[in-house]
Each structure stands twice: as C-alpha cells, then as structure tokens.
KEMIDO-181646 format. One record per residue (C-alpha): x, y negated, z. Coordinates in steps of 0.5 Angstrom, whole numbers, plus 500, padded with zeros to 3 digits. Example, Ala and Ser with C-alpha at 12.3 -4.5 7.8 and 13.67 -1.06 7.14 Angstrom:
! residues 2
525509516 527502514 
//
This chain:
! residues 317
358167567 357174565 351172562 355167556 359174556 353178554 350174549 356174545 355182545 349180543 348175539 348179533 342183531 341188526 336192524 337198529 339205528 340212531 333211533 333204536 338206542 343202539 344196534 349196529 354189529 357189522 364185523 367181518 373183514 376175513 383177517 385182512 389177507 393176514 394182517 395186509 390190511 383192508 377190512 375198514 381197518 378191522 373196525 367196521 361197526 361196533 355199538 351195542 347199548 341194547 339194555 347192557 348189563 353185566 357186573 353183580 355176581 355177588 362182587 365177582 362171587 366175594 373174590 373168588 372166595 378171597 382168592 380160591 387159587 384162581 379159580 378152576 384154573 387156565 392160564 396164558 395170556 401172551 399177546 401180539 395180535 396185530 391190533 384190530 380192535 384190540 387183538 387179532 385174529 378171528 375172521 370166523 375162526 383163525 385158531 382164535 382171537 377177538 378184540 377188546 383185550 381178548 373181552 376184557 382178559 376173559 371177563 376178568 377170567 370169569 370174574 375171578 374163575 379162571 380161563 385163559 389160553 393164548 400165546 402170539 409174541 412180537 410186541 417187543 416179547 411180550 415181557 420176556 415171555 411173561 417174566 420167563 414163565 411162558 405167560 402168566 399175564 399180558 393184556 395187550 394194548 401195552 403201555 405202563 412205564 417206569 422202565 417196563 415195571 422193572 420188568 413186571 408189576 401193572 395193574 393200569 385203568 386208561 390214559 394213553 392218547 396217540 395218532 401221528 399218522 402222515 401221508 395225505 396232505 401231510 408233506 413234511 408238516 408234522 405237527 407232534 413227536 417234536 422238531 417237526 420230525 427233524 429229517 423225517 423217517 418214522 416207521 414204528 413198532 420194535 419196543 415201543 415207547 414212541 421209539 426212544 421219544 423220538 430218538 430223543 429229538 436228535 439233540 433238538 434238531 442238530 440245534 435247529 441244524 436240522 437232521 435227526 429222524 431215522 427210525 424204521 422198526 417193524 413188527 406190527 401195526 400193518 406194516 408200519 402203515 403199509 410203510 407210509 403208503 409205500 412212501 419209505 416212511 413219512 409218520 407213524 406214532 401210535 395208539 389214536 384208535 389205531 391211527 383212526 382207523 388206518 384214515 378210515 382205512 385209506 381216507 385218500 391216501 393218509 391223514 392224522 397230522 395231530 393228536 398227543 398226550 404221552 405221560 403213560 396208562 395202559 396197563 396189564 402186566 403180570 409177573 413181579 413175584 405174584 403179588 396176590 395174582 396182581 392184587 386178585 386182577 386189580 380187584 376184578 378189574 375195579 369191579 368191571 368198570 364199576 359195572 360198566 362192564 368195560 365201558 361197554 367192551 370199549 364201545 363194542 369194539 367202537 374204541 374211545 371211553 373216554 380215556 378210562 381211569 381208575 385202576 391202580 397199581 405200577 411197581 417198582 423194586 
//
C-alpha cells in the first residue's frame, strides 16, 4: 500500500541538488487557467528526501484488524480545492486532485483499507456536506474550532500560522488582525475563521475614532488575491503557505506585512455520530507522523514541518 504511496513521491527524477540529499520535482502549472493564478503560485518545487521510508506495515496491518469495517470500502472526502498545495485540481488530469490533503487523506485510506472519492464544495459547505451525509470526512485545510466541533468531531495534528497578504509596500501599514486594519477592506473567504476576527476590531476602532474594516467574501483563495492586485481590497488573511506563495507569486506586486499566531489547529473532520470512524482516523493518523510519513508529504508539497503537533481529538456535545 505504502509503497504505491512512495513511488508517486518518487516517481520524478531530476537532477539532484543541494548536494545530492534532496531531488528537486518540478510541479506543472496547467491549472493556472482554472484557478486565475500563475504557475509560481502552484508551488514551484517540491523536496523529496531520496531515502523516504514508508510507515511499518505491521501498525497499519493491526488496525485494520481493530477496525474491519473500514476496510474494502470507498468513502467521500468533501473538499474545496482551491488550494494549491493542499487541494487543487490535477495539471495532468483535471477529473482529479492532488496536494498535500488529497496525499494524507489517501495514505490514511490505505493505512486503514479504504479508498477515497471526491466531492467539490465551497469552503463554507464543507461541514454542511459532511453532516448531511453527502461526505464521510473532510480533509481540506480546515481549521479546528469550538464553534465548527458542534458541527463535527476533529481529529487535529498542526498548529495554525497565518499570512496577512498587502499590496507591495504595504500602504495602509498593516501590521496584524488589529487596529491597524481600521478603515481598511479585507478580501476573505466566505466561512473563515479570520472573518469574525476581523469583524470583531469594530468596537476597537470606533474607540480610536477610526472606521471599522469592511469585509469582502469570496469563494476561493484566487480571488481573494486577485482582489488585492485589483486594488478593491487591501489585505488578506490566510494559511502563510498560502500567502508565501502568492508573494512569490507577484514578488513586484504584493508583500507579506507580517505573520500571526491564531489559537486554532487544523484538523480533519468527521461526522459527530461515527465515534469509531474518529477514533479509527486518529489512530492511523499518529501512526503516519510516527513514521514521518506526514512530514514528508508536508516537504513534497514544499509546505512548513514545523507546525505539526501531536494528534488529538476536538469535540463538543
């Protein structure tokens, strides 16, 4: 199982660099026309250790014995695949999707025998679809909060670092979700948790005598960006691997003003009444990052390691 898993990792060569440890694996940039983005912002490179090794079989082989149900069957993972890096559509392929989410979905799958199918939802769905049944986990760069755990168990593995993305030179001088913000319009994504973060500045500012930010919503990442570069909005808050890669993306055009902390983990969700199915995702899910297993998809996908944690779980009655 893991080893199909590897050999996709793999299956690349180039020649190597930095002095051999690492192979570089160019990523294509044919989603660009669907997503309104240029290709440096499909994460131009990933880096591959060349000795990767797959999680012990014998871990994976003792779950599927404690969970049976799973194994054998195909279950949905409701996405919004918007995400370079995490989720998005397949250069090669457009009826599918890669990224680091779709890796670590389907290495959990095959750690605990089952495959996964896709289903495309606006971000602000993805709960609605999993707590009607039309999915049976999401995995899709999602935050892990009180509020959203009345909505689904989580099982949560990385802390939550976000970008506060401005247009080069910063002009408004934003320095963070704070009063900085004051009179300034953010362009974010409808459903995420910086909305209500920055809605709450309002009373701060009209203190200051300020104006209270205005808040444009959109669907995806591309827009939010494009909204900046447009000049109809003047930040955007979101995930810093993102936000990285939209500098990169538009090095004359756009700058990361800063970097903050929110008291959050991602986390995948799953529904509320399937207990054993959380515990089940949970335990494949320490197995992987024991292994390094999810390290490595994190490195493939040129996204941050360091912001792992250990799996737990988030739930509310």
């Amino acid at each position: 199982m893991f080893k199909r898993l590897f050999d996709d990792i793999r299956g690349v060569r180039t020649d190597r660099g930095l002095g051999g440890r690492w192979r570089n694996v160019a990523l294509g940039g044919a989603y660009v026309m669907a997503l309104g983005m240029p290709a440096a912002l499909l994460m131009p490179a990933l880096l591959i250790p060349s000795n990767a090794q797959a999680a012990p079989p014998a871990a994976c082989q003792a779950l599927q014995a404690k969970y049976p149900a799973l194994k054998g069957k195909t279950l949905v993972n409701a996405i919004n695949p918007h995400t370079p890096g995490y989720e998005a559509l397949d250069p090669k392929d457009p009826s599918k999707y890669i990224g680091f989410d779709i890796d670590l979905g389907e290495a959990i799958g095959e750690c605990l025998g089952f495959t996964l199918t896709y289903k495309a939802v606006t971000f602000a769905a993805l709960l609605t679809t999993l707590s009607s049944g039309q999915a049976d986990i999401v995995i899709s760069d999602i935050y892990a909060t009180e509020e959203r755990a009345k909505a689904a168990d989580f099982i949560t593995y990385s802390k939550v670092f976000d970008g506060v993305l401005v247009a080069k030179g910063n002009p408004k001088k934003i320095t963070g979700i704070n009063t900085s913000m004051c009179g300034a319009t953010a362009a974010e994504n409808t459903g995420y948790v910086e909305v209500p973060l920055i809605q709450n500045l309002a009373a701060d500012c009209k203190k200051e005598g300020k104006a209270e930010p205005s808040i444009l919503l959109f669907d995806n990442n591309a827009n939010c960006i494009q909204a900046i570069l447009a000049g109809r909005a003047d930040t955007y808050v979101n995930d810093v691997n993102t936000v990285d890669q939209a500098v990169k993306a538009y090095p004359d055009k756009l700058e990361k003003a800063t970097a903050v902390t929110l008291p959050y983990s991602v986390g995948i969700a799953v529904p509320k009444n399937k207990p054993e199915f959380r515990d089940a995702v949970l335990a494949a899910l320490i197995e992987l990052q024991k292994a390094g297993i999810e390290t490595e998809l994190l490195k493939k996908w040129s996204l941050d390691a360091g912001f792992l944690e250990e799996p737990r779980i988030l739930t509310t009655n």
